[in-house]
C-alpha positions as CSV (number, residue, x, y, z in Angstrom):
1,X,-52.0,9.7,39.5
2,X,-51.2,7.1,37.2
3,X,-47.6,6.4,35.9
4,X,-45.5,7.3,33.0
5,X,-45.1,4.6,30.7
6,X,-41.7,5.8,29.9
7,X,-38.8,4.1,31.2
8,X,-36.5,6.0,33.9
9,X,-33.6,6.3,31.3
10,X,-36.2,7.4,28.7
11,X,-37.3,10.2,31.4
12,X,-33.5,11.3,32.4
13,X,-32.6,11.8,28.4
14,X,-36.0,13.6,28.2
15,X,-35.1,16.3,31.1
16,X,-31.5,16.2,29.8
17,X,-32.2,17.4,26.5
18,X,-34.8,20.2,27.7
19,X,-32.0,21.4,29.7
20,X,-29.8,21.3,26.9
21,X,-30.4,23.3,23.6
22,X,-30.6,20.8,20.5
23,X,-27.8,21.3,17.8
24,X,-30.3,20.9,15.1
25,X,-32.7,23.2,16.0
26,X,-30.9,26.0,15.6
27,X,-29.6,27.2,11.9
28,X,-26.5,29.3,11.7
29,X,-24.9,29.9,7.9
30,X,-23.2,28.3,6.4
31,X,-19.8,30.4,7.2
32,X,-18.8,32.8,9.4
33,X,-16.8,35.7,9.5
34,X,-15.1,36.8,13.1
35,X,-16.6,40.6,12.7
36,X,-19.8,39.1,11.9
37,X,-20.3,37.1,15.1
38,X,-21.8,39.7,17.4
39,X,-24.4,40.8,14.6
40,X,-25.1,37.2,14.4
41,X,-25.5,36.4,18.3
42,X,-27.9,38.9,18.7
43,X,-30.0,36.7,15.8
44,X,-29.6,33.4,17.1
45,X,-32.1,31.8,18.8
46,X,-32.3,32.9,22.7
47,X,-32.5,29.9,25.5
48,X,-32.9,29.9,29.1
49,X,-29.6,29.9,28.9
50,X,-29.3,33.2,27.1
51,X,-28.0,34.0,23.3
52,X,-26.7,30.2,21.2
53,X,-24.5,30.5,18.4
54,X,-25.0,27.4,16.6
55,X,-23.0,27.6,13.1
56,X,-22.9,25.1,10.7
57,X,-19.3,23.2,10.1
58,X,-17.3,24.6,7.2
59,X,-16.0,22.2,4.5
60,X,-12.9,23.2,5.5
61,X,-12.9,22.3,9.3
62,X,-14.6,19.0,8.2
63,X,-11.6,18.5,5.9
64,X,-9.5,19.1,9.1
65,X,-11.0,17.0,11.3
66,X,-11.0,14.4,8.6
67,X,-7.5,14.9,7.9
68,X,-6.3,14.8,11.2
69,X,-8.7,11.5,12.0
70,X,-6.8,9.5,9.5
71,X,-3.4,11.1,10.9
72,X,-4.1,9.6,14.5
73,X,-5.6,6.2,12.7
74,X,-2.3,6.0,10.7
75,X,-0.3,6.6,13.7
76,X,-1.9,4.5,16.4
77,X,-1.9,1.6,13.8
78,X,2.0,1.9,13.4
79,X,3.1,2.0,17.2
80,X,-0.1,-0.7,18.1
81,X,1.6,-2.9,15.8
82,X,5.0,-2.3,16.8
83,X,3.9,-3.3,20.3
84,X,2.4,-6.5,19.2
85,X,5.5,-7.8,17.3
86,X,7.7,-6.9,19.9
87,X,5.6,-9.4,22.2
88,X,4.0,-11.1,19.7
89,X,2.1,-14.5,20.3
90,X,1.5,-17.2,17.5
91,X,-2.2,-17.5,17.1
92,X,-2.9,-21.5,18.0
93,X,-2.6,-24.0,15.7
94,X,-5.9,-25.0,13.1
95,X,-7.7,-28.2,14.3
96,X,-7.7,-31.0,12.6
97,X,-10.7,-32.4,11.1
98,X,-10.5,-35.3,13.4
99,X,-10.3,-33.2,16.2
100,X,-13.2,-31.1,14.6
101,X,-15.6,-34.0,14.3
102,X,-14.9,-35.2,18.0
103,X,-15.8,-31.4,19.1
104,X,-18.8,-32.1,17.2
105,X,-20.3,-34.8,18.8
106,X,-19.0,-34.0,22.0
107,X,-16.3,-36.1,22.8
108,X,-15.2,-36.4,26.0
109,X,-11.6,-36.0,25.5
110,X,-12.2,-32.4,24.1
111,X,-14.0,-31.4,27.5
112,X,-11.7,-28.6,29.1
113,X,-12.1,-29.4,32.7
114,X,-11.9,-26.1,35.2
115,X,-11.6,-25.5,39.1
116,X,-11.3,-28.2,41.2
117,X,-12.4,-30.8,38.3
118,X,-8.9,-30.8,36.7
119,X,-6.4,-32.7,37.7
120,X,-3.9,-32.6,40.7
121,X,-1.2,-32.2,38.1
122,X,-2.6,-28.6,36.9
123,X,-3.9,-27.5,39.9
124,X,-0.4,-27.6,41.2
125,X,1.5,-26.4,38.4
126,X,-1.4,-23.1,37.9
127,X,0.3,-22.1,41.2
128,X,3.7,-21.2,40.1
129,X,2.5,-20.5,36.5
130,X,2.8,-16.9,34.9
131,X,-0.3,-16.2,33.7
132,X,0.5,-13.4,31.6
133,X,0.8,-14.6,28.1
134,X,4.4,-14.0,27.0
135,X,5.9,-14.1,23.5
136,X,8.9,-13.5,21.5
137,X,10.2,-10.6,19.5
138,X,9.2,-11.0,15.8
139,X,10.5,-8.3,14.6
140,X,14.4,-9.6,15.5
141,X,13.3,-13.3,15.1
142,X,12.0,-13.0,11.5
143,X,13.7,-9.9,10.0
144,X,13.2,-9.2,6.5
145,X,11.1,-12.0,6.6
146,X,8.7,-10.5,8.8
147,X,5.7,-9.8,6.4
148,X,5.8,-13.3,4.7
149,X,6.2,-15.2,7.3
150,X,3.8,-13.3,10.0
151,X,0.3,-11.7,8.8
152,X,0.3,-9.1,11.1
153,X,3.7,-8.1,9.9
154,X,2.4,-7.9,6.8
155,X,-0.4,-5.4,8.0
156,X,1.9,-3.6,9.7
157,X,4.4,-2.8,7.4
158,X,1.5,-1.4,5.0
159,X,0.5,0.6,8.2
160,X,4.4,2.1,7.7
161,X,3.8,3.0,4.6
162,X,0.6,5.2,5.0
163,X,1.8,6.8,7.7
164,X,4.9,7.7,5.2
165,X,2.2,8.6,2.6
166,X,1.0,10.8,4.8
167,X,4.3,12.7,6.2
168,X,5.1,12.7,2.4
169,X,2.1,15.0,1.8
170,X,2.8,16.9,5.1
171,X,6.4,17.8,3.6
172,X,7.9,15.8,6.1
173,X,10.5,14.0,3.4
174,X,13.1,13.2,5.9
175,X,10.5,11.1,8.6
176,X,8.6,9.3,5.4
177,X,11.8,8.3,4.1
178,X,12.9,6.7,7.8
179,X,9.5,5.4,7.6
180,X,9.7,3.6,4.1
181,X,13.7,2.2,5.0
182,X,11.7,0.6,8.2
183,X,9.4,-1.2,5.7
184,X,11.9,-2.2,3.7
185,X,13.9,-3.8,6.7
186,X,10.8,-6.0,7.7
187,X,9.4,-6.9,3.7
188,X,12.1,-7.6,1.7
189,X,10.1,-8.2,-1.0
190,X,8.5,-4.7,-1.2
191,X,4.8,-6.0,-2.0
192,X,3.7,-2.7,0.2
193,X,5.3,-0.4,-2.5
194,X,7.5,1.4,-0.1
195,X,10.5,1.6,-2.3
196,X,9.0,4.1,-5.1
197,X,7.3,6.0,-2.1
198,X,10.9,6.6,-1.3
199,X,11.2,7.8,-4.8
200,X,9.4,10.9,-4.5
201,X,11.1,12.3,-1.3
202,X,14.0,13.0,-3.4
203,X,16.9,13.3,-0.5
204,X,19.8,10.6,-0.4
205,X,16.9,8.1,-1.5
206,X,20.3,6.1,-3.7
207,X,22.1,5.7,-0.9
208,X,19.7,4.9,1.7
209,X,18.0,1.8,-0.5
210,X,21.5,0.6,-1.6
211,X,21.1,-2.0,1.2
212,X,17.9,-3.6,-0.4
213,X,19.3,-5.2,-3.4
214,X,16.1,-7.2,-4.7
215,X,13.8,-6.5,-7.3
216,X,11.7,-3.9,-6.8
217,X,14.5,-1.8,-4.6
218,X,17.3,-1.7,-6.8
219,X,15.0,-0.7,-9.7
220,X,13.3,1.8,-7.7
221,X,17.0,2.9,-6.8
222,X,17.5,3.1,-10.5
223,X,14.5,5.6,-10.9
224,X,15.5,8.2,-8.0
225,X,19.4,8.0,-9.6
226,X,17.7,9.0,-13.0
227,X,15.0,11.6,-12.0
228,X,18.1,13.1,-9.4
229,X,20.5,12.9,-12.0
230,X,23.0,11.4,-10.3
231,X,26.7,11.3,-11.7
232,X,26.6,6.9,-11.2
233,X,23.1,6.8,-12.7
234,X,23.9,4.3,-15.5
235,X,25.9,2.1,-13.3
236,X,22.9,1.7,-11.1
237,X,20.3,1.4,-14.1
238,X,22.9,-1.1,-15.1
239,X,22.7,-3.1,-11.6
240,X,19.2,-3.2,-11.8
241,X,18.7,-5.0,-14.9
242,X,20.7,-7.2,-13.7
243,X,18.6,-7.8,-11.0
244,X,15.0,-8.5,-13.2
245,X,15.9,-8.3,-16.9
246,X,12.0,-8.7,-17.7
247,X,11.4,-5.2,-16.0
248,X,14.0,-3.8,-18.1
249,X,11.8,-4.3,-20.9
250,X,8.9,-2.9,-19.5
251,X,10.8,0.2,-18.7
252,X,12.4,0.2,-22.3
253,X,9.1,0.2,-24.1
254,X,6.4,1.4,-21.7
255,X,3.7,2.6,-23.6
256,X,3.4,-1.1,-25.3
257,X,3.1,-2.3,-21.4
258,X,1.0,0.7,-20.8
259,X,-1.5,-0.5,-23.4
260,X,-1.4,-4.1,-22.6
261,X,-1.6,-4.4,-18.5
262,X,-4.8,-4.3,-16.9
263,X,-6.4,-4.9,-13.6
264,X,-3.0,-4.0,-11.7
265,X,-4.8,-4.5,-8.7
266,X,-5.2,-7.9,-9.0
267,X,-1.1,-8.2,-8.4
268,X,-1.5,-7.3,-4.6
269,X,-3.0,-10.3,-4.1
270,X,1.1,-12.0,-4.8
271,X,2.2,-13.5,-1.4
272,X,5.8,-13.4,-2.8
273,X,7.7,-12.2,-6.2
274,X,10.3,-14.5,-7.7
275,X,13.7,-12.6,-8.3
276,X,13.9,-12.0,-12.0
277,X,10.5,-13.3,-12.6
278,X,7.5,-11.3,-15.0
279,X,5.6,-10.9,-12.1
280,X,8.3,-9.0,-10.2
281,X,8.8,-7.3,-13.6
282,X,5.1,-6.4,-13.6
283,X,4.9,-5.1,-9.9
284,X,7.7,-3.0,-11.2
285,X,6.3,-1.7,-14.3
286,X,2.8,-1.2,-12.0
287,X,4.4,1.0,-9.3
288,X,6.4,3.1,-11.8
289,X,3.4,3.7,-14.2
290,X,1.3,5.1,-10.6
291,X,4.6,7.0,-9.4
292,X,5.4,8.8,-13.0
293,X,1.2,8.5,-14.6
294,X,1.2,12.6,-15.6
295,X,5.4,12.4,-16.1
296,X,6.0,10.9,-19.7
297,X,9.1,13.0,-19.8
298,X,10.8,11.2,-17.0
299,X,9.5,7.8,-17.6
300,X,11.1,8.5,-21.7
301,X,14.1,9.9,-19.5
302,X,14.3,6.3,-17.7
303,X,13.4,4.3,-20.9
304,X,16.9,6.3,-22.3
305,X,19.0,5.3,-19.3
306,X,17.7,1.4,-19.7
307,X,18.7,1.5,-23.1
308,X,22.2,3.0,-22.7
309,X,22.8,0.4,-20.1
310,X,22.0,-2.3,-22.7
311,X,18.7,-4.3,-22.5
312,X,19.1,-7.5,-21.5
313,X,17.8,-10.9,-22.9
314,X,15.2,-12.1,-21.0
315,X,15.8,-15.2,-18.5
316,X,15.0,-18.9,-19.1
317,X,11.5,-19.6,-19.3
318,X,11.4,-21.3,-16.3
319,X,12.7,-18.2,-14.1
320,X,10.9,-15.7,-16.4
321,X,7.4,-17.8,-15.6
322,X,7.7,-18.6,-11.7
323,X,4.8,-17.6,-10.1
324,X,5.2,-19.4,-6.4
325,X,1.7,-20.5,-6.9
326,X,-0.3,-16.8,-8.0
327,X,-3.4,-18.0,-9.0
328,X,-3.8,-15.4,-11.5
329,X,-0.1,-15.9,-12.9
330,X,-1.4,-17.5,-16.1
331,X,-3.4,-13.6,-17.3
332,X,-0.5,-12.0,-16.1
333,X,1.8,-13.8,-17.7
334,X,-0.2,-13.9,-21.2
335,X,-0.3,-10.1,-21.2
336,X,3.6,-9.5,-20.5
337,X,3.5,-12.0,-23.9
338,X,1.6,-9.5,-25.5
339,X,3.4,-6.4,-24.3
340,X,6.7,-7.8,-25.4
341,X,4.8,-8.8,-28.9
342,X,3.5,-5.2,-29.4
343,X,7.4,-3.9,-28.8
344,X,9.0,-5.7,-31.0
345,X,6.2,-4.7,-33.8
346,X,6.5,-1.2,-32.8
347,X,10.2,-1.2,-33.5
348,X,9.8,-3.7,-36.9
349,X,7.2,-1.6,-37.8
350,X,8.9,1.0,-40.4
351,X,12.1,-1.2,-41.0
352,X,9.1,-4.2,-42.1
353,X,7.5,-2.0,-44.7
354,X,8.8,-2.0,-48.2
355,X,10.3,1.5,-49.7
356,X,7.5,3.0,-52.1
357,X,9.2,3.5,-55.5
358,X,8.7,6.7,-57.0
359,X,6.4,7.3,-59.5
360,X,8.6,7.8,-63.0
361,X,7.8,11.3,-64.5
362,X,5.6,11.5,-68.3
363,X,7.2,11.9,-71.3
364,X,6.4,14.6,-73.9
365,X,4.4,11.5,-76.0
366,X,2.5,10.6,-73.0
367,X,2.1,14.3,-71.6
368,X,1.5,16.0,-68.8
C-alpha cells in the first residue's frame, strides 16, 4: 500500500479537525436572544458530538473584546515601562565611522574573542562577574527630565496618559488624574498633553498642577480655574500669562488662530518647548482648541478672563522665535505672524472704516 504524501503534521491537523466541528461551517444569526436558544439548538447542525450552537459575534461583544484589548495593552505598557526605568540600562554607545569601516573589512582588533581564546585577564575576571545586567533608577536619576533626556521615558509617559484617557472615559476621574500628575512629574515639558487631560476630570485639578509651573501647566491650570469657576480664577489667568505672553494671545483672539493654524500634528514632532516661546504658545493654543472644539462658550469664557487679567506684550523677538532647533519652526512661526495680523485687523476693523454721512433730505424745489 503506498504512502500518503502528506506530512505527519499535515495528517494530525487533518484527524484533529474531523474530530472537531469547524466554526465556519456552521451559521447561527446574527443575534441571539436567551429564550430563543433551545428553539435554536434543536436547528443547528447535529455532530458526532450531538447538537452545536455556533452563533455569530455581536457588534457589541466585539466592541467589548476590543475595548478591553486595548485596556490590558494600555495597562501592561504602563507597569512594563515602569519596570524598565526602575532598572533601566543605556543602550551602547553608536560606532564611530572609523570603527564602522574597520568592522567592514574585518579588522582584527574588532574580533570578539570567546571561550578559551580570550585572554587570561577575562577568563579570570568572568568568574566573579555578575552576569545579570544591572542598571540604575531613571526615574529618580533624571526626574522631570525623564522624557527628554531618555526615549523610553518619553514612550512611557505617553503610555500614562492613555491609560488616563482611558480611566477618563471609564469615569474613573480620581485614578486618571493620579495618572496625568505622574506624567507631569517625569515630562516637565508636557509634550504628551497630560495637563489639559487633567482638565476635563474636573476635581482639585488647580491645586494638584500648582506644582508644575511651566508653560503648558500653568495655562492648563488657568483653564480648569475658569471652566470650575474658581473664586482665584483671575489671579491664576493672571500667573499664566506671565508664564507665555504669546499664548495669551492666542487665547484672547482664538478664532483668528483658529483660522490661521494648520497641520497641528506636525508640533509633536517638538523635542522641547522654549518657555515663553510661539511654539509653546501654539502647543497651548493646539491642546485647548482639541479639549474645548464643540465648547465656543467656554473658550469666549476664557478669552474674557485673559482679557480682564490684561494681555500682555509679546516678548523680545529673540524669546518669542526660539525654536531649540524644530525643523518646521519657520511655518509655525510665519502662521502665529499671520494669526496675530488677522487680530489686530479684526479689532481695527470698524474703528478703520470712515462714518458714512447721511444723505441730506430734498427740498420742496428739488422734490421728493
Amino acid at each position: 500500500m503506498a504512502k500518503s504524501k502528506r506530512s505527519k503534521t499535515q495528517r494530525h491537523k487533518a484527524k484533529q479537525n474531523w474530530k472537531t466541528p469547524k466554526r465556519m461551517n456552521a451559521c447561527g444569526p446574527e443575534t441571539v436572544d436567551r429564550e430563543e436558544i433551545e428553539e435554536i439548538q434543536n436547528e443547528a447542525p447535529k455532530t458526532r458530538y450531538g447538537h452545536v450552537l455556533l452563533t455569530r459575534d455581536t457588534l457589541e461583544s466585539r466592541a467589548k473584546r476590543l475595548d478591553r484589548m486595548q485596556r490590558v495593552r494600555c495597562e501592561r505598557a504602563v507597569q512594563r515601562g515602569r519596570d524598565r526605568l526602575r532598572n533601566y540600562i543605556p543602550p551602547p554607545p553608536e560606532r564611530t565611522e572609523e570603527e564602522k569601516a574597520a568592522y567592514r573589512r574585518s579588522d582584527p582588533s574588532t574580533w570578539k574573542l570567546r571561550g578559551a581564546a580570550r585572554p587570561w585577564e577575562e577568563v579570570e575576571a568572568a568568574k566573579t562577574r555578575d552576569h545579570h545586567d544591572v542598571g540604575f533608577d531613571a526615574l529618580e536619576r533624571y526626574g522631570g527630565e525623564l522624557a527628554s533626556q531618555v526615549e523610553e521615558g518619553a514612550k512611557w509617559v505617553q503610555s500614562l496618559v492613555d491609560l488616563a484617557r482611558d480611566e477618563l472615559e471609564r469615569g474613573r476621574g480620581r485614578a486618571a488624574l493620579d495618572l496625568c500628575c505622574e506624567a507631569l512629574t517625569y515630562d516637565s515639558r508636557d509634550l504628551s498633553g497630560a495637563a489639559f487631560c487633567a482638565v476635563e476630570v474636573g476635581e482639585d485639578v488647580v491645586q494638584r498642577l500648582a506644582p508644575f509651573r511651566r508653560g503648558v501647566p500653568a495655562w492648563a491650570r488657568a483653564v480648569a480655574a475658569v471652566l470650575s469657576k474658581s473664586d482665584d480664577a483671575d489671579a491664576v489667568v493672571a500667573r499664566a500669562c506671565a508664564a507665555n505672553a504669546a499664548a495669551a494671545h492666542c487665547a484672547a483672539h482664538w478664532r483668528a488662530f483658529d483660522a490661521a493654524i494648520e497641520n497641528e500634528d506636525a508640533l509633536q514632532g517638538l523635542d522641547d518647548m522654549c518657555a515663553g516661546s510661539a511654539l509653546e504658545a501654539l502647543v497651548v493654543h493646539c491642546q485647548l482648541r482639541f479639549l474645548l472644539e464643540d465648547r465656543p462658550g467656554d473658550r469666549d469664557a476664557v478669552a474674557a478672563a485673559v482679557r480682564r487679567a490684561g494681555v500682555p506684550p509679546l516678548p523680545s523677538p529673540d524669546i518669542l522665535e526660539a525654536s531649540a532647533g524644530f525643523a518646521e519652526a519657520g511655518m509655525f512661526l510665519g502662521m502665529f505672524r499671520t494669526a496675530c495680523e488677522m487680530a489686530e485687523e479684526a479689532i481695527a476693523g470698524p474703528a478703520a472704516e470712515p462714518p458714512s454721512e447721511p444723505t441730506p433730505a430734498p427740498t420742496a424745489e428739488q422734490g421728493v
